[in-house]
C-alpha positions in Angstrom: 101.2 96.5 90.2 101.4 99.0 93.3 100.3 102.5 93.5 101.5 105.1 95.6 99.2 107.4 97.8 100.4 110.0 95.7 99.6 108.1 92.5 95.9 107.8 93.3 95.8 111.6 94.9 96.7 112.6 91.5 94.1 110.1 89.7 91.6 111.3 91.9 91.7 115.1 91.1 92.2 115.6 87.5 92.8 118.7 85.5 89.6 119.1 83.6 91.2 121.4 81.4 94.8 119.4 81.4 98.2 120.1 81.3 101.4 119.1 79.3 105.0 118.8 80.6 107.0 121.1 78.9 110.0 120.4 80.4 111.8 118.3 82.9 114.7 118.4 85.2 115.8 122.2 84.6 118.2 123.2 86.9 118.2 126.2 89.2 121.5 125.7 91.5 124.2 123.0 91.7 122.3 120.1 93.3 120.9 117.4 92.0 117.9 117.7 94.0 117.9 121.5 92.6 115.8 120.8 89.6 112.0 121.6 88.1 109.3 120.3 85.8 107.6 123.1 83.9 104.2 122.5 83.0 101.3 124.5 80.5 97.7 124.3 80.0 96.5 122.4 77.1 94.2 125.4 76.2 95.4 128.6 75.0 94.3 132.0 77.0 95.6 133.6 79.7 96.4 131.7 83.0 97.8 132.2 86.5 101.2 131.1 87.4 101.2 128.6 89.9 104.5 127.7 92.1 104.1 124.0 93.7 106.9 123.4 96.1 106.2 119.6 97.4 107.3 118.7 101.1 110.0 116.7 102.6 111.6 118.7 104.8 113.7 120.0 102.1 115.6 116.5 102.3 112.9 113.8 101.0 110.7 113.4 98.3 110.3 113.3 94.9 109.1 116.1 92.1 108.0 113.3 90.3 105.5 111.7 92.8 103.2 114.8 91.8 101.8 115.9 87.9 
């Protein structure tokens, strides 16, 4: 079993409160690199949005390397 860096950044700082996927891969333009996870607290009330736009030069990476 590996574990990418990424993997153990994100076991490493949990979301005391958590979160659920709401939904995956929605697309905002033609690419297929052009797509978005949407994600919601667990706990009703009223939150901040938050807009999380990974790195990669705009060429690499992976939206799914980060929950």
């Amino acid at each position: 079993m590996s574990i990418s860096l990424l993997g153990l950044l994100n076991l490493l700082t949990p979301n005391p409160r958590g979160s659920r996927r709401v939904a995956t891969g929605l697309s905002y333009g033609p690419s297929r690199r052009q797509q978005l996870d949407l994600y919601a607290p667990r706990v009703e009330g009223s939150w901040p949005v938050v807009v999380f736009l990974y790195g990669g030069a705009w060429s690499e990476g992976d939206r799914k390397d980060y929950g």
